[in-house]
C-alpha positions as CSV (number, residue, x, y, z in Angstrom):
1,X,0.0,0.0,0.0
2,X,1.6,3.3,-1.0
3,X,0.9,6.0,1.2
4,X,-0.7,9.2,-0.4
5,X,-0.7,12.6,1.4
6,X,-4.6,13.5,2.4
7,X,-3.9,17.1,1.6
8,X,-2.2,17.3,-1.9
9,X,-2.7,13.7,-3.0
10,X,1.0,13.5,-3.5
11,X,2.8,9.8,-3.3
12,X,6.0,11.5,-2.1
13,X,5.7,10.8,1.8
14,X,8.9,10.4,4.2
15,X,8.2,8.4,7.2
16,X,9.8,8.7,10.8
17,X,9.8,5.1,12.8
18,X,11.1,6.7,15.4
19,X,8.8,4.6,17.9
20,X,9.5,1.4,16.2
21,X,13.0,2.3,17.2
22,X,13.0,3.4,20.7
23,X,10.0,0.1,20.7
24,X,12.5,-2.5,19.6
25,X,15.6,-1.0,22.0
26,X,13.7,-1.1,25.0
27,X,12.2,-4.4,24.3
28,X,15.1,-5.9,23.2
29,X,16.6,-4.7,26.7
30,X,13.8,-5.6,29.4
31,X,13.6,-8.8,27.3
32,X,17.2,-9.5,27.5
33,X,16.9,-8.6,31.7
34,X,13.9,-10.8,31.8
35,X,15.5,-13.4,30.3
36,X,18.8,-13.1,32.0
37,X,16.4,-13.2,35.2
38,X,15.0,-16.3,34.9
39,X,17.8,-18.2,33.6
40,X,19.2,-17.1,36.1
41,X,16.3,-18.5,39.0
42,X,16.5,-21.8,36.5
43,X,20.5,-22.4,36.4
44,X,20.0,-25.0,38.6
45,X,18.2,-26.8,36.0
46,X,20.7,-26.4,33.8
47,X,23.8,-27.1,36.5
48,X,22.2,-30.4,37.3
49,X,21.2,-31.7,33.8
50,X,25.1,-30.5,32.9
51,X,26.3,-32.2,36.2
52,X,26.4,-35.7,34.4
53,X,29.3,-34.4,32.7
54,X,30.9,-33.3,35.8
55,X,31.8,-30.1,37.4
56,X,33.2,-28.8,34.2
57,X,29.0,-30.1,32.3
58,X,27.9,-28.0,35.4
59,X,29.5,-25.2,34.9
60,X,29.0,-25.2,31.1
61,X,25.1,-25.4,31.3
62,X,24.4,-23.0,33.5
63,X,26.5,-20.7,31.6
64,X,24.2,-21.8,28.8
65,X,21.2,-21.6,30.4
66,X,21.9,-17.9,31.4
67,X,23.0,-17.0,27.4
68,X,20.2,-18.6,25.9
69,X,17.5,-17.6,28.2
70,X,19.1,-13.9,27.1
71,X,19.1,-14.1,23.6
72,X,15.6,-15.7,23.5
73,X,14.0,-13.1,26.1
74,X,15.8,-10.3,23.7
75,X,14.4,-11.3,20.6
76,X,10.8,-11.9,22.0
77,X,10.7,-8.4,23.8
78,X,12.6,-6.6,20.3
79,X,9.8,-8.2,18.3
80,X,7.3,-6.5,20.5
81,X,8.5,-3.8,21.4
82,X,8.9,-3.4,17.9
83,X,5.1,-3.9,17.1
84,X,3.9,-2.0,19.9
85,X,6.4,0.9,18.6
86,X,4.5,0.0,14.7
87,X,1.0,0.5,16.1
88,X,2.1,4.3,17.8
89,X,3.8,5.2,14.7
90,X,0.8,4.5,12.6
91,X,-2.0,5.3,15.1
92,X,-1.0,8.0,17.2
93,X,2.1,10.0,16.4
94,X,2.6,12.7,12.9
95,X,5.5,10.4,11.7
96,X,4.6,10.9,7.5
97,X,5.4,14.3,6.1
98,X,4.2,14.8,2.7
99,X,7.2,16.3,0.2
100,X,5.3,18.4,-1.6
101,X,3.7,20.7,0.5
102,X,5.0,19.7,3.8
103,X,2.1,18.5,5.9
104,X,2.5,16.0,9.1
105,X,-0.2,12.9,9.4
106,X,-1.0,9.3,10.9
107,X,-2.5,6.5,8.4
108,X,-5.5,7.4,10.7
109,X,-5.5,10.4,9.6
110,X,-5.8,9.1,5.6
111,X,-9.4,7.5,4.1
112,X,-7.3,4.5,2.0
């Protein structure tokens, strides 16, 4: 869908994400803490399952634990963060200019 400016009609638009931006960061950073966190509470989990392999298997999955529960909490809370940051770009904030004559809208604001 190409976005058309409501007050000239003109297909030249810019668009700002800067929402889906600051969305994603902070997501991806309270998911990566959350993540962290529980891996974290659950490392014994992983120090037990890795304690067949001795203290070295211990060691080795809770490190484990701790990265992956990281790296799966950060992409989860980026990804939402990241829609969240989609809907107030598109619902709420000016973030299209037209390049014509200069005027500020939403997709709310258009009747496509």
């Amino acid at each position: 869908m190409s976005l058309q400016c409501p007050r000239c009609f003109s297909v030249l638009i810019s668009q700002k994400r800067s929402a889906l931006r600051v969305g994603a960061s902070i997501g991806a950073i309270s998911g990566m803490t959350r993540g962290i966190n529980l891996a974290l509470c659950s490392g014994r989990t992983g120090s037990s399952i890795g304690s067949l392999a001795g203290p070295i298997g211990a060691a080795t999955g809770a490190v484990a634990g701790v990265v992956l529960g990281g790296l799966v909490g950060g992409v989860s809370g980026c990804l939402l963060g990241a829609q969240l940051g989609d809907q107030l770009d598109r619902q709420v904030l000016l973030n299209n200019q037209c390049q014509e004559c200069g005027y500020r809208f939403n997709t709310r604001n258009t009747s496509a």
